[in-house]
C-alpha positions as CSV (number, residue, x, y, z in Angstrom):
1,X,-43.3,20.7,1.7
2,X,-40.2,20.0,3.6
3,X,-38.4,22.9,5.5
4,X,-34.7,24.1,5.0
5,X,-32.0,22.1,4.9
6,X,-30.0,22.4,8.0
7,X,-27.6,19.9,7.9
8,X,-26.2,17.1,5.9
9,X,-24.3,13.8,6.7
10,X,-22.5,11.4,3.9
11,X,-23.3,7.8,4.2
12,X,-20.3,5.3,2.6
13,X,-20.3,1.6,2.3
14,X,-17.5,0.2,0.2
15,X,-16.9,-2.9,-2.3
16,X,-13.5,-3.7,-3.2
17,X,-12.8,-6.0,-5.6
18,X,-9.0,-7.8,-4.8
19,X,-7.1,-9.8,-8.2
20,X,-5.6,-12.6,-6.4
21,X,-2.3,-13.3,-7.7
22,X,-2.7,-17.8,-7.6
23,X,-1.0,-19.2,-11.0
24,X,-3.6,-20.0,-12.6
25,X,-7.6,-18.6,-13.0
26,X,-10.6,-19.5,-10.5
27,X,-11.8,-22.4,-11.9
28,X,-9.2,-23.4,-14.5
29,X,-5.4,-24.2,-15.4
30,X,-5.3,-21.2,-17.2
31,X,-2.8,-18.9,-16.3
32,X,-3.4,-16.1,-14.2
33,X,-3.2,-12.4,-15.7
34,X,-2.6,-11.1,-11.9
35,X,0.3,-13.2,-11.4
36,X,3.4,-11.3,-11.7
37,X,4.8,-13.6,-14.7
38,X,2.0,-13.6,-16.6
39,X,1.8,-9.3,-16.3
40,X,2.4,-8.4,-19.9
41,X,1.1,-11.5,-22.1
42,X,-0.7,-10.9,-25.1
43,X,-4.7,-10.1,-25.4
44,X,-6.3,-13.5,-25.6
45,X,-3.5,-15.4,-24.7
46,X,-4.3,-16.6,-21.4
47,X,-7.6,-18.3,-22.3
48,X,-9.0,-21.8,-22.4
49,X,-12.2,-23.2,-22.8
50,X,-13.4,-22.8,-19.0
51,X,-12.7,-19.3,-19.0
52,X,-14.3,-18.7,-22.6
53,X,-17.0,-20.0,-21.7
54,X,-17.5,-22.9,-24.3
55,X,-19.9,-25.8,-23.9
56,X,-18.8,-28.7,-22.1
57,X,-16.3,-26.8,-20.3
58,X,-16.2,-27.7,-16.1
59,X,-15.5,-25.3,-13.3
60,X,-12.9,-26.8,-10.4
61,X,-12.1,-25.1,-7.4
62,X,-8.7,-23.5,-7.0
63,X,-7.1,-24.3,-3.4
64,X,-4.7,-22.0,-3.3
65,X,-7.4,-18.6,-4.0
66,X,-9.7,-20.2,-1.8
67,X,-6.6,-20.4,1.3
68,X,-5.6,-17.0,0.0
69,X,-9.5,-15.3,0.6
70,X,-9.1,-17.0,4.2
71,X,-6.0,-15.2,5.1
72,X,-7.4,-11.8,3.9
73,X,-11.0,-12.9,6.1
74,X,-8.9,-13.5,9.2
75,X,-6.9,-10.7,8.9
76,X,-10.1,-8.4,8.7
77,X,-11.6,-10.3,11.2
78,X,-14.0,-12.0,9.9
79,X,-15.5,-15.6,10.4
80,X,-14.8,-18.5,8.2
81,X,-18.1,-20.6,8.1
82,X,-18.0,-24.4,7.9
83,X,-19.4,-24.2,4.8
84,X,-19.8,-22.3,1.8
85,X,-21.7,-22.6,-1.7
86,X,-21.3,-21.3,-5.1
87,X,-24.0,-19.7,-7.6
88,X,-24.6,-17.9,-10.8
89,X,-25.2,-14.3,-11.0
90,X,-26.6,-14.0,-14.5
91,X,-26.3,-10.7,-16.4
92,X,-25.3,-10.1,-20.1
93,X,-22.4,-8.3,-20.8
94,X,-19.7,-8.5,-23.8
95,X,-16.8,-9.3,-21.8
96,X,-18.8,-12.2,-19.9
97,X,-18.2,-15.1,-22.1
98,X,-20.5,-17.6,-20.2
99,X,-23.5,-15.0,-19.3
100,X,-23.2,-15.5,-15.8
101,X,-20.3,-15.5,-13.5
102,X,-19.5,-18.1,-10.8
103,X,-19.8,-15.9,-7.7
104,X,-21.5,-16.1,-3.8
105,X,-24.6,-14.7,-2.5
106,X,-26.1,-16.4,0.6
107,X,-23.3,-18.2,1.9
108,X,-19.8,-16.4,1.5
109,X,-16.1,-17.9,2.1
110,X,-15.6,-14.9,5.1
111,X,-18.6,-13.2,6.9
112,X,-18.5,-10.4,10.2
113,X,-15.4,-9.2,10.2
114,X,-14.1,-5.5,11.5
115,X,-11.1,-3.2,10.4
116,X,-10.2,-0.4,12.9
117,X,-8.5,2.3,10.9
118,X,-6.8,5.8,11.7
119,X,-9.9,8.7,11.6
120,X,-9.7,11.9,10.1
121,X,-11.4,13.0,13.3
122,X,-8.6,11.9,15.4
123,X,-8.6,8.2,16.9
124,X,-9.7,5.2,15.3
125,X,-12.7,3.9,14.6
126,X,-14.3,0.7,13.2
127,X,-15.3,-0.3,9.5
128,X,-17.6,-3.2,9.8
129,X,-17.1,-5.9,6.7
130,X,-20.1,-7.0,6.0
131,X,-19.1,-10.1,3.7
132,X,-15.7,-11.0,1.6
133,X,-16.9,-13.5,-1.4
134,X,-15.0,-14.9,-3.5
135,X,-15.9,-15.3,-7.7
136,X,-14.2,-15.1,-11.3
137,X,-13.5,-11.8,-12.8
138,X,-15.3,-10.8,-16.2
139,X,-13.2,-10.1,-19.2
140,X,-12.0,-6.4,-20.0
141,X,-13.6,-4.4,-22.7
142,X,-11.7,-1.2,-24.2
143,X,-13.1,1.4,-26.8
144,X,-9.5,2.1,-27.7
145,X,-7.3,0.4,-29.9
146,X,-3.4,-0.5,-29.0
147,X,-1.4,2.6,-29.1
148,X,-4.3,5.0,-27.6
149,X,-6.4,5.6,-31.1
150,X,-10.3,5.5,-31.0
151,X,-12.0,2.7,-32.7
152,X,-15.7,2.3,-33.9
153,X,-16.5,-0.5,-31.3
154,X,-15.3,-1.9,-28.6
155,X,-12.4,-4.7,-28.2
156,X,-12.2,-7.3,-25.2
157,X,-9.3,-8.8,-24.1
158,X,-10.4,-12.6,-22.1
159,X,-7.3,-12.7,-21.0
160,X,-8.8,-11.4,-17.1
161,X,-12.0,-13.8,-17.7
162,X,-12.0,-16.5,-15.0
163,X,-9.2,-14.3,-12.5
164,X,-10.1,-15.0,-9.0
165,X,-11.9,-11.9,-7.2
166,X,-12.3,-11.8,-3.8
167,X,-14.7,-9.0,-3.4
168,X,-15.4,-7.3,0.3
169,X,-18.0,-5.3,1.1
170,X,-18.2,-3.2,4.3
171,X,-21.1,-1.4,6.4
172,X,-21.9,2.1,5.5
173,X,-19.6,3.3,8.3
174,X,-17.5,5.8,6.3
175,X,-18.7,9.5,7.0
176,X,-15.9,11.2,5.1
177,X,-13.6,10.4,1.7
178,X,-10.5,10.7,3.7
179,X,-11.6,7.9,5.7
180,X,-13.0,5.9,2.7
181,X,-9.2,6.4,1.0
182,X,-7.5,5.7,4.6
183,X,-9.8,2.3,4.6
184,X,-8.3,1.6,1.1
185,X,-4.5,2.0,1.6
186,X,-5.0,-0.2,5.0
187,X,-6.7,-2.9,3.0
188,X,-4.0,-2.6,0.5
189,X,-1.3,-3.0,3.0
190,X,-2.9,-6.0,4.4
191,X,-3.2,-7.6,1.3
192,X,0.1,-6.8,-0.1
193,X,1.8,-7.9,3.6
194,X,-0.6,-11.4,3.4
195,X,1.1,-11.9,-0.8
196,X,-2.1,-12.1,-2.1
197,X,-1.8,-9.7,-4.3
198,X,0.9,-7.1,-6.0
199,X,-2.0,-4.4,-5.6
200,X,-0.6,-2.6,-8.9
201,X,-3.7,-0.3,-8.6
202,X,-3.1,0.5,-13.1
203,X,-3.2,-2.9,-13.3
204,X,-6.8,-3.0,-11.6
205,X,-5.3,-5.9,-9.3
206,X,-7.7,-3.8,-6.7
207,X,-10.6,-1.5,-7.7
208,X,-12.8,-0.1,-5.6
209,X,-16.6,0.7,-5.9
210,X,-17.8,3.2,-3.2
211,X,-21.9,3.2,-2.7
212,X,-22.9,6.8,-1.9
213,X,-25.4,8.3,-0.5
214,X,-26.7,11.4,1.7
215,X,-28.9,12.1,4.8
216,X,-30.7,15.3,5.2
217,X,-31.5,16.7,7.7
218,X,-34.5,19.3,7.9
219,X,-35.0,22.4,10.5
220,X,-38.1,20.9,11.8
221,X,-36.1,17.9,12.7
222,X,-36.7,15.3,9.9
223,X,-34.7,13.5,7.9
224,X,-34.8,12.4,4.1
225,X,-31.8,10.0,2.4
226,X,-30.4,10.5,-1.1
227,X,-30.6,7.3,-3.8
228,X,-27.2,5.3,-3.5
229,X,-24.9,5.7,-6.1
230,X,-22.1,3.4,-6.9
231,X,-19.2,4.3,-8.6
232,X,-17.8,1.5,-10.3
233,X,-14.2,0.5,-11.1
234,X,-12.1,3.0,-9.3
235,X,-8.6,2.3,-9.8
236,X,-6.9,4.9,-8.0
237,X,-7.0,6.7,-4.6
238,X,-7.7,10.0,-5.8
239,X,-10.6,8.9,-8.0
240,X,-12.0,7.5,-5.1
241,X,-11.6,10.6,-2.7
242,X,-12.7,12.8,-5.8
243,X,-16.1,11.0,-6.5
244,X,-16.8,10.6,-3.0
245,X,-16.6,14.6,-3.0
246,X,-18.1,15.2,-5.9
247,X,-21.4,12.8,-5.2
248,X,-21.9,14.0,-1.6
249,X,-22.3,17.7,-4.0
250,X,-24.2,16.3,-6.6
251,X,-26.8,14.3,-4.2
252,X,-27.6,17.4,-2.6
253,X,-28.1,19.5,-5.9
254,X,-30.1,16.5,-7.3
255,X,-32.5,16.6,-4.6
256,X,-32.9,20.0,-4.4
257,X,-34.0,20.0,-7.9
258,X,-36.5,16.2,-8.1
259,X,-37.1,15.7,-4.2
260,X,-36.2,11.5,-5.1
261,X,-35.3,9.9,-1.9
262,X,-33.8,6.5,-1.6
263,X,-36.0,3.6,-2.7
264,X,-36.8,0.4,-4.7
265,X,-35.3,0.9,-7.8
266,X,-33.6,4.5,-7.4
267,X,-30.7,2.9,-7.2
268,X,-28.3,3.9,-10.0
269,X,-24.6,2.7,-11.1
270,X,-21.9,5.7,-12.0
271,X,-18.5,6.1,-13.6
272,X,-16.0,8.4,-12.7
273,X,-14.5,11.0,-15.2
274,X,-11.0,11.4,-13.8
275,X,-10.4,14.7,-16.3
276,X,-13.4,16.4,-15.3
277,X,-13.6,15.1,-12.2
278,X,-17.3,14.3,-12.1
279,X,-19.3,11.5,-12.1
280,X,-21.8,9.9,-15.0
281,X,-24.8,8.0,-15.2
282,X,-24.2,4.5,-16.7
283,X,-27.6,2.7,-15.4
284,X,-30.2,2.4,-12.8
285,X,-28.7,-0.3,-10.4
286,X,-30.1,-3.6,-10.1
287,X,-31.0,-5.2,-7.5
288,X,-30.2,-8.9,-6.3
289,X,-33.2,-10.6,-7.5
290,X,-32.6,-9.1,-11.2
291,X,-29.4,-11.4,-11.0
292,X,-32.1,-14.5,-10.9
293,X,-28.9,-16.3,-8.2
294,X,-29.4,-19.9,-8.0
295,X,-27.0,-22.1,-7.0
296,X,-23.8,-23.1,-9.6
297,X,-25.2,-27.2,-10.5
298,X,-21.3,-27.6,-11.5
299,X,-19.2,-27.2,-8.0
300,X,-20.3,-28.9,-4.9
301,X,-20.1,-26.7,-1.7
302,X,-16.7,-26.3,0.3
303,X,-16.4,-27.7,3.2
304,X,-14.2,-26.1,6.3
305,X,-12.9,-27.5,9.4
306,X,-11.0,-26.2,12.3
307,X,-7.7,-28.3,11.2
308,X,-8.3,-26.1,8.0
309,X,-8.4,-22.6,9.7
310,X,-5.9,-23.6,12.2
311,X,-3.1,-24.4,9.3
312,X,-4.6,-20.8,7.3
313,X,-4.2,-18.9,10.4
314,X,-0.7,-20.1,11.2
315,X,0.2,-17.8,7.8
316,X,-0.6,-14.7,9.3
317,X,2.1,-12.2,9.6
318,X,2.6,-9.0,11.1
319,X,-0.3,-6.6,9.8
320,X,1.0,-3.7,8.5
321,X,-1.1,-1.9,11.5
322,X,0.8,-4.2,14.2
323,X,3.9,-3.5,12.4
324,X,3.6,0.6,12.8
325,X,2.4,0.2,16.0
326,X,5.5,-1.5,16.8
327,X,7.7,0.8,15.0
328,X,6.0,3.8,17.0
329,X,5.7,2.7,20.4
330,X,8.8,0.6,20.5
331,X,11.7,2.1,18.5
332,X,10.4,5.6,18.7
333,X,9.9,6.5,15.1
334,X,7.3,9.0,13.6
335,X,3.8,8.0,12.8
336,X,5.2,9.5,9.1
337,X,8.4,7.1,8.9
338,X,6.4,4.1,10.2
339,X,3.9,4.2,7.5
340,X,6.1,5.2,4.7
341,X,8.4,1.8,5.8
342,X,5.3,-0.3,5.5
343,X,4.5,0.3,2.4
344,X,6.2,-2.0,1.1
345,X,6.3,-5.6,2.6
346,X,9.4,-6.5,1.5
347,X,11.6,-3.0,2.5
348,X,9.7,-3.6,6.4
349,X,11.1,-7.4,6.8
350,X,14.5,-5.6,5.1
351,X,14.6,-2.9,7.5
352,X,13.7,-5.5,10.8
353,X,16.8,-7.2,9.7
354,X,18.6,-4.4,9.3
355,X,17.3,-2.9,13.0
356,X,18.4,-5.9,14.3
357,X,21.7,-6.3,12.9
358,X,22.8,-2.6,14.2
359,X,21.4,-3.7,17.7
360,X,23.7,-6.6,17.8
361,X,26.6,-5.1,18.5
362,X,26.7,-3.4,21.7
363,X,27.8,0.2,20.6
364,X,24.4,1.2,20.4
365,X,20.5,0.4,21.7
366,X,18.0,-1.1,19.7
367,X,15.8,1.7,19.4
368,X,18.8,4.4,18.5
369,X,19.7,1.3,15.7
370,X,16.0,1.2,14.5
371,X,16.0,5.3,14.0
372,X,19.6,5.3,11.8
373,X,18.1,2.4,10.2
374,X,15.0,4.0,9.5
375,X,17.2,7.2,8.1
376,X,19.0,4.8,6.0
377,X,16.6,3.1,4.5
378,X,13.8,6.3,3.5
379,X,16.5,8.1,2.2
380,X,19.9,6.7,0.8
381,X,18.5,3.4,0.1
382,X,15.4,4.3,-1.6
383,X,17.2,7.1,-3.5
384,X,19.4,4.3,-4.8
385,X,17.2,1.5,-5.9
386,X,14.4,4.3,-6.8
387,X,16.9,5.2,-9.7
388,X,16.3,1.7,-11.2
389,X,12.5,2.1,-10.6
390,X,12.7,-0.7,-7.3
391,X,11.4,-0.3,-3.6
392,X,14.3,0.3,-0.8
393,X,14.9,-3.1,-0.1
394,X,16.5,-3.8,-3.4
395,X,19.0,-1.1,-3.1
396,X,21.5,-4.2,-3.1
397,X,23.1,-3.6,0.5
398,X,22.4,-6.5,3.0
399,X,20.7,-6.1,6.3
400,X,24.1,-6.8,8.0
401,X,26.2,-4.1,5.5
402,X,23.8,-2.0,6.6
403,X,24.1,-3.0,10.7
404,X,27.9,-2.5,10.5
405,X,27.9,0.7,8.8
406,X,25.5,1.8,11.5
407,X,27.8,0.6,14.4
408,X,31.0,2.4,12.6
409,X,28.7,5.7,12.8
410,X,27.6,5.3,16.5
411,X,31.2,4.4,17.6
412,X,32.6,8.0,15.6
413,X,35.1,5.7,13.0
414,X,33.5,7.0,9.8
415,X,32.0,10.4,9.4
416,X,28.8,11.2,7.8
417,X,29.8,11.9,3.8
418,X,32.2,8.4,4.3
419,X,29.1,6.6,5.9
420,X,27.4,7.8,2.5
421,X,30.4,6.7,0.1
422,X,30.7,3.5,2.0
423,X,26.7,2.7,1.7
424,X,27.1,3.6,-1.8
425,X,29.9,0.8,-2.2
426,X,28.2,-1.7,-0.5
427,X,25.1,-1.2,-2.8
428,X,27.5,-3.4,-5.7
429,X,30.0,-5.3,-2.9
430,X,29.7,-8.0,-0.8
431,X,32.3,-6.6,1.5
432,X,31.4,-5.8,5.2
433,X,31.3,-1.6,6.0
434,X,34.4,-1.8,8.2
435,X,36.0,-3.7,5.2
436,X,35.1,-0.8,3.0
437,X,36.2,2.0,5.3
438,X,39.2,0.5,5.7
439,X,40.2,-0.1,1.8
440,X,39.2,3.3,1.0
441,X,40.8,5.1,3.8
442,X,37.7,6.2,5.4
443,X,38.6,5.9,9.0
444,X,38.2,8.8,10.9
445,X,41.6,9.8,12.6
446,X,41.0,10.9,16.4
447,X,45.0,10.8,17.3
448,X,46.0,14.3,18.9
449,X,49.0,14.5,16.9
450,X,47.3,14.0,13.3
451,X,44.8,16.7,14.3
452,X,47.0,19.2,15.2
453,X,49.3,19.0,11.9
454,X,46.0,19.7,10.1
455,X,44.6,22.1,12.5
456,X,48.0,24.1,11.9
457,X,47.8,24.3,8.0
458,X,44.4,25.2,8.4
459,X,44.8,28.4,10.6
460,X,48.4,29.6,8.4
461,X,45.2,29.1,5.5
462,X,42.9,31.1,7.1
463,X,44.1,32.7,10.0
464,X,41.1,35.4,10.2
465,X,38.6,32.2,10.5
466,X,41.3,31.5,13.5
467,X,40.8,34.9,15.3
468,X,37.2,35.3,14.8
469,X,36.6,31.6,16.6
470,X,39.3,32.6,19.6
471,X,37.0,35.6,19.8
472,X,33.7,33.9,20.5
473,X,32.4,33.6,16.8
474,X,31.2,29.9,16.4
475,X,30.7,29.9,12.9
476,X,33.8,30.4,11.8
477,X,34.8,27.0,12.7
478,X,33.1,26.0,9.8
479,X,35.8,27.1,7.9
480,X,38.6,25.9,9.5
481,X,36.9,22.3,10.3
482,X,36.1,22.7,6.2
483,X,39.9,23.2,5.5
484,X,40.8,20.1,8.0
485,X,38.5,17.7,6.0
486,X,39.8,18.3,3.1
487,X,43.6,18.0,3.8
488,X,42.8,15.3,5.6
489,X,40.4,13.3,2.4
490,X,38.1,13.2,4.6
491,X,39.5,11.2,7.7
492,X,39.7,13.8,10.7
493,X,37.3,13.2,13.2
494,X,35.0,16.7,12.6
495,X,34.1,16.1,16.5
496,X,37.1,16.0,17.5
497,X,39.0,18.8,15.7
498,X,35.9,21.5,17.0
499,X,37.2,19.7,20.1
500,X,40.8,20.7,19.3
501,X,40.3,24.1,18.4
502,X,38.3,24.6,22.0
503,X,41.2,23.8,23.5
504,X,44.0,25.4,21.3
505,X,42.3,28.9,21.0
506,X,39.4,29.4,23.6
C-alpha cells in the first residue's frame, strides 16, 4: 500500500510533425498539397499512382525535402550522419493507400541536436531532440461532408498521401505546458525563417503530438510514474497547452482510482476535444516492434558528405532567436516588440531594411532608427496591410519610404499626424516621404514670423486659454497649440509654438 501523495512532477517529450512545402510529394512528381500553389486544389486531385499506392508504382527520393530536413537538423543542432536508410512502418489505416508508409527508424536524416528556449521559470533551458526523420504523410480522413454536414462514414481526401514529413522528436525535458507551447512557437519560427514551411497551423502544415506522463512522488520517499499518453494531431497552440493541463489532471485521478503505473503495453494514444477541452481514448499505443520496420527494398540508402553539409549549411539564416537577441541587446527594443517582429520572416528582413535605411542618413543613430522603425512597422504598417488580411511587410511602403519619413521626423520637418498622412500615401506611391511632404504641404513651418501671425489669432480666439498659460497653467496650451494647428493645416512646428508662447507670455 503506497503512502500519500506528496508531490507530483509532469514529464513531456514532444513529436512534431513539419509539412514541407517542396513542389512536389516525397517520393513522387505529384504536386505538393503544402506548397502554397497547390493550397486549395480539389480532394483527390493531387494524386498519382506512387502516392495511391498502386502496384508497380516506384518511390524516388526528393532532393530538395531531403536539403530542406537538413537545414531544420542544423538549425536545432543536430548531427547529419553520413548515411541514412529508409523502411516501412506497416500499420493499416483507410487513409494509407500502400499499408505501410515509407519512414526511418534506426538510422534518421538528423540525430542529437539541442534547442535552448525561454523558461517559464525564468532563464533558458535546453530541449534535447532526440531524432528529426523524415517520411510521407498518410492521407486525410473526415467524418464530415463539404459544407460541415455529418455523413454515415468517413471520406478521405489523398490529396496529402505521399507529402514529405519531417517528424522531430525531443527528450522528455518539458516540465510545464507553457514551456511545451514556448518550444512550439520557437520551432515554428525556425521553420518559417529556414522557408520550409508556411506553418499554417489549420492547414496541419505542423501538428504536434505531446507524450505525457506523471511522476509521483510518495511521503515515504518513493516514486511511481503514470502510463504515457500521446495526444495525437494537435493543430493549434492552445490545444496543445490545454491537453497538456488537462492529462497532468487526469493521470493523477486515473491512478488514484487503478494504481497502473507505466509499463509494457500501458501505453495508450488520445485525441483532444477542443469543445470540452478534455482528452479521449482512441487506442492502447503500440509499440515499435508492432510496426514489424524492415528496411524499404525500393530506395537505396543516402549517402552524405561534408561538401554536402557544407553547401546546406551555407543556407542558414538568422534564427529567429539570434535575430531577437539582436533586436534586444543591440537596438534597445522590448523583449515584446522583438518577438512580435519575428513572427513573421518576411516583415523582420522588411523592418532590417527599413532600420537601416533611417540610420543612413546622419540625423539620427541606428538604434533611435531601429525603435521608430519598430513603432512604424507594429502599428501603422500592420494596421494597414492587416486590413487586406497581409503581414506588415506588405503594407506597400518601401524600406527606404519608410527611412526617409523617419529622418523628416527626427529632423522636426513633419509633425506626427503629417508623418501618419504621409506613411499612408506612400502605402499606394512610389514617391520618396520628403516628396510627399512637400506636395501636400506638410512641412512643418519653424519661421518666427509665421508662428507669431498664428499664435496672434489664436489668443484674440481664446484669450482665457492665453491668461491661464501666462499664469502658470500648462494645459491650457493645449488649446492654443490646438487653434495654431489648425489655422495653420497642420504646418506649425507644435515644438516650436509651445516654444513661442514661453517666450511671449511667461
Amino acid at each position: 500500500m503506497k503512502s500519500a501523495i506528496s508531490h507530483t512532477r509532469l514529464i513531456v517529450g514532444m513529436e512534431v510533425h513539419v509539412e514541407l512545402a517542396t513542389r512536389t510529394k516525397m517520393f513522387s512528381r505529384a504536386p505538393n498539397v503544402a506548397h502554397p500553389d497547390f493550397y486549395d486544389s480539389p480532394p483527390n486531385s493531387l494524386c498519382d499512382p506512387v502516392s495511391l499506392g498502386l502496384p508497380g508504382a516506384l518511390p524516388t527520393m526528393n532532393h530538395d525535402a531531403i536539403e530542406m530536413s537538413m537545414l531544420v537538423g542544423m538549425a536545432i543542432g543536430c548531427r547529419i550522419p553520413d548515411q541514412c536508410s529508409w523502411d516501412r512502418k506497416n500499420y493499416f489505416y483507410p487513409d494509407l493507400p500502400k499499408g505501410y508508409q515509407i519512414s526511418q527508424y534506426e538510422h534518421p536524416l538528423c540525430a542529437e541536436g539541442c534547442m535552448e528556449i525561454p523558461l517559464a521559470a525564468g532563464g533558458t533551458g535546453p530541449i534535447r531532440i532526440t531524432r528529426a526523420h523524415l517520411e510521407e504523410d498518410t492521407g486525410k480522413s473526415s467524418h464530415d461532408l463539404p459544407g460541415g454536414q455529418r455523413c454515415d462514414g468517413s471520406i478521405i481526401d489523398y490529396n496529402r498521401s505521399g507529402t514529405p514529413l519531417l517528424e522531430i522528436v525531443t527528450e522528455p525535458d518539458i516540465t510545464c505546458a507553457d514551456d511545451a507551447v514556448t518550444f512550439g512557437r520557437e520551432l515554428r519560427s525556425i521553420c518559417r525563417a529556414l522557408g520550409v514551411t508556411e506553418g499554417i497551423m489549420q492547414r496541419g502544415h505542423m501538428r504536434f503530438e505531446p507524450n505525457i506522463n506523471m511522476v509521483l512522488t510518495f511521503e515515504d520517499g518513493s516514486e511511481a510514474r503514470t502510463p504515457i499518453a500521446e495526444i495525437k494531431n494537435l493543430n493549434s497552440f492552445r490545444a496543445v497547452h490545454g491537453a497538456i493541463e488537462h492529462e497532468a489532471d487526469r493521470q493523477v485521478k486515473q491512478w488514484l482510482e487503478d494504481g497502473i503505473e507505466m509499463g509494457p503495453g500501458a501505453k495508450s494514444t488520445r485525441g483532444w476535444d477542443d469543445e470540452k477541452c478534455v482528452t479521449i481514448l482512441q487506442r492502447s499505443k503500440e509499440d515499435a516492434h508492432d510496426y514489424r520496420y524492415f528496411p524499404e527494398p525500393d530506395l537505396v540508402p543516402l549517402q552524405v558528405d561534408d561538401a554536402w553539409r557544407d553547401r546546406v549549411r551555407a543556407k542558414l539564416p538568422e534564427l529567429p532567436m539570434q535575430r531577437r537577441a539582436r533586436y534586444e541587446d543591440a537596438w534597445g527594443l522590448s523583449s515584446k516588440d522583438a518577438a512580435a517582429l519575428t513572427e513573421s520572416p518576411e516583415t523582420a528582413i522588411w523592418f532590417d531594411a527599413c532600420a537601416c535605411a533611417a540610420a543612413a542618413g546622419s540625423k539620427i543613430d541606428e538604434a533611435a532608427a531601429a525603435q521608430e522603425a519598430a513603432k512604424w512597422t507594429l502599428n501603422a504598417a500592420a494596421r494597414i496591410a492587416g486590413a487586406n488580411g497581409d503581414e506588415a511587410h506588405a503594407c506597400g511602403v518601401s524600406p527606404e519610404q519608410l527611412g526617409g519619413l523617419i529622418e523628416l521626423r527626427a529632423s522636426g520637418d513633419v509633425g506626427s499626424s503629417a508623418a501618419t498622412t504621409i506613411f499612408e500615401a506612400m502605402c499606394t506611391s512610389d514617391q520618396s516621404a520628403c516628396e510627399l511632404a512637400e506636395a501636400n504641404n506638410l512641412l512643418q513651418v519653424s519661421d518666427t514670423g509665421a508662428l507669431d501671425g498664428w499664435i496672434d489669432e489664436a489668443l484674440s480666439a481664446q484669450p482665457q486659454a492665453g491668461e491661464d498659460f501666462a499664469a502658470g497653467k500648462d494645459a491650457a496650451a493645449g488649446r492654443i497649440i490646438g487653434h495654431v494647428m489648425k489655422a495653420s493645416g497642420g504646418a506649425a512646428d507644435a515644438a516650436g509654438v509651445r516654444a513661442r508662447l514661453v517666450e511671449r507670455l511667461r
